[in-house]
C-alpha positions as CSV (number, residue, x, y, z in Angstrom):
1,X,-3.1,-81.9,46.4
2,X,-3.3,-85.5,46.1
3,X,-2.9,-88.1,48.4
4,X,0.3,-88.5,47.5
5,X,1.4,-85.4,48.7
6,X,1.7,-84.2,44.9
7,X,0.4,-80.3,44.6
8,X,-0.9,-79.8,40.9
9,X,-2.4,-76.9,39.3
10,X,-2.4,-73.8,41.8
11,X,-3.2,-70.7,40.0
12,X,-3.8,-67.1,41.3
13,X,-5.4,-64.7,38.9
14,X,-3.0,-62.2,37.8
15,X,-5.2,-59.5,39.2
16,X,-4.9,-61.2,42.8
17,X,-1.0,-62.2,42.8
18,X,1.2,-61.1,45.6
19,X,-1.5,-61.1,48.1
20,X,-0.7,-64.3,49.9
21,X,-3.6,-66.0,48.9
22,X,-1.7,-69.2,47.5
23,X,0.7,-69.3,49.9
24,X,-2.5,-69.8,52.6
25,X,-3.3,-72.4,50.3
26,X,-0.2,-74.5,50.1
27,X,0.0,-73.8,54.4
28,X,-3.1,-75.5,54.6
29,X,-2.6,-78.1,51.8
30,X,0.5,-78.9,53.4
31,X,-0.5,-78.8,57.4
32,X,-3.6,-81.6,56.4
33,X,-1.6,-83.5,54.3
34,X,-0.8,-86.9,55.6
35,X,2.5,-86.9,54.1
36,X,6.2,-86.2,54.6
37,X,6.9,-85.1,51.0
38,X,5.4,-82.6,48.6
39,X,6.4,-82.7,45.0
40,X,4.9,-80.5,42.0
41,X,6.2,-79.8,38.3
42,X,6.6,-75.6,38.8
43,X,6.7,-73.1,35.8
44,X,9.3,-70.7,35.5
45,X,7.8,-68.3,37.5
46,X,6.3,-70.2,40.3
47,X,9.7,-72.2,41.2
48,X,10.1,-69.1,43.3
49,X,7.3,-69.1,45.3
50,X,7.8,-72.9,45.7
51,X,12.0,-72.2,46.7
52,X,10.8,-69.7,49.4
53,X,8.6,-72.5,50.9
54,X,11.6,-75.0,51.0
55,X,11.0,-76.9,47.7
56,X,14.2,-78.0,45.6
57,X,14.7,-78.8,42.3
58,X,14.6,-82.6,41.5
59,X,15.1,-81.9,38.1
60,X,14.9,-79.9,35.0
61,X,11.7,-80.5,32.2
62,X,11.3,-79.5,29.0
63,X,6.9,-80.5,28.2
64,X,5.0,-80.2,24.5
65,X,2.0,-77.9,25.5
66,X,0.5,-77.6,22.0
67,X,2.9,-78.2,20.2
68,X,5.5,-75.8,22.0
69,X,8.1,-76.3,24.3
70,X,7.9,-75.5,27.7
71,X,10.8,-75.9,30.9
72,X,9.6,-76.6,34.1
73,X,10.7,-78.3,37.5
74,X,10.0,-81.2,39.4
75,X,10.2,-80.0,43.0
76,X,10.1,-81.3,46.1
77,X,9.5,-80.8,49.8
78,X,10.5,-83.0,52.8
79,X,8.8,-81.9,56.1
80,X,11.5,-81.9,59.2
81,X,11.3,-85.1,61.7
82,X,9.8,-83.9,64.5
């Protein structure tokens, strides 16, 4: 995660999903961030895991990887005011 508050590239190896491990990652990434809002472009299959943790879809993407097409989300995530 950036300064920004902008959480790129988390990958769990498929032998190790489902185990919590990243979402002990995005808790911490998020708890020492010194930021109100998270964003991150999710997969398919991550915009799940990032729903559960209160992320919403900004907006749908369609990105050349290689010449293919692929869709993805722009997510984001607004702590509450304390």
């Amino acid at each position: 995660m950036d300064e920004t508050g902008y959480l790129d590239r988390l990958f769990i190896h498929k032998d190790h999903q489902r185990h919590g491990i990243a979402a002990l990652l995005c808790d911490w990434l998020e708890r020492e961030a010194a930021v109100s809002r998270f964003t991150t472009h999710a997969s398919i299959t991550a915009g799940p895991f990032f729903e559960k943790r209160g992320y919403r879809v900004v907006r749908e993407q369609l990105v050349e990887v290689r010449g293919i097409l692929l869709k993805n989300y722009m997510m984001e995530k607004f702590l509450p005011f304390c």
